[in-house]
C-alpha positions in Angstrom: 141.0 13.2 18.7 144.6 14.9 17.7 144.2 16.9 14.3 141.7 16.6 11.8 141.0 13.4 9.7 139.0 13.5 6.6 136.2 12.2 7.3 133.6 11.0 4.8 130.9 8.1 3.8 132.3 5.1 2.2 131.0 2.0 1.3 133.0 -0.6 3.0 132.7 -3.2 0.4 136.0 -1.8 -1.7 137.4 -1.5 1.4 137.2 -4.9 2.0 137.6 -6.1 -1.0 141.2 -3.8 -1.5 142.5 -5.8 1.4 141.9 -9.2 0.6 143.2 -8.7 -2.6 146.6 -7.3 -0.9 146.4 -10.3 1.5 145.4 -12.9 -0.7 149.3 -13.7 -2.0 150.4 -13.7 1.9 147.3 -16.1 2.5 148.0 -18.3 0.0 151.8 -19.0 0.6 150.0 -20.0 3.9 147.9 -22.7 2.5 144.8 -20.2 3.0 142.2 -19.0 0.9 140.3 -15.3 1.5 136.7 -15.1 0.6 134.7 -12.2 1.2 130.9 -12.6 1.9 129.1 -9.3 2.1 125.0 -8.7 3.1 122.9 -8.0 0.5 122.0 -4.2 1.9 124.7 -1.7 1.6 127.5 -1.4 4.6 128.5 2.6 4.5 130.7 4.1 7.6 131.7 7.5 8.2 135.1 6.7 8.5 138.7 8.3 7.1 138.9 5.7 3.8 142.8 5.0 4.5 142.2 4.0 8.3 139.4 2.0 7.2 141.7 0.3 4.5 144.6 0.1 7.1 141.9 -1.5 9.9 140.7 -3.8 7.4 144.3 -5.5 6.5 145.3 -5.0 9.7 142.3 -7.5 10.9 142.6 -9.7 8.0 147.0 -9.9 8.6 145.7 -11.1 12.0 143.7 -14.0 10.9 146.3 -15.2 8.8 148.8 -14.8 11.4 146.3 -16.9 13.9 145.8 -19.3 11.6 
């Protein structure tokens, strides 16, 4: 890895939840509809949170763009 990230635990839930809510507009003027559907038991990553955000969107841009 080049440089240092900051790392640290995070709950992926907002994570989630923060990009679907950015997508959601993009989705929409698509004819789609975002829902999340999380476990019941907590989902926390060691992660850097704005990489995590960024990997997030970046999956949920591709499903839209797929779709």
């Amino acid at each position: 890895m080049c440089g240092s990230m900051a790392t640290a635990l995070h709950k992926t839930p907002s994570a989630l939840g923060a990009g679907c809510a950015l997508r959601q507009p993009g989705a929409q003027d698509q004819g789609l509809s975002l829902t999340l559907t999380l476990p019941d038991s907590p989902l926390t990553v060691l992660a850097n949170a704005d990489t995590l955000r960024s990997a997030f969107q970046n999956l949920i841009d591709n499903a839209i763009d797929a779709s």
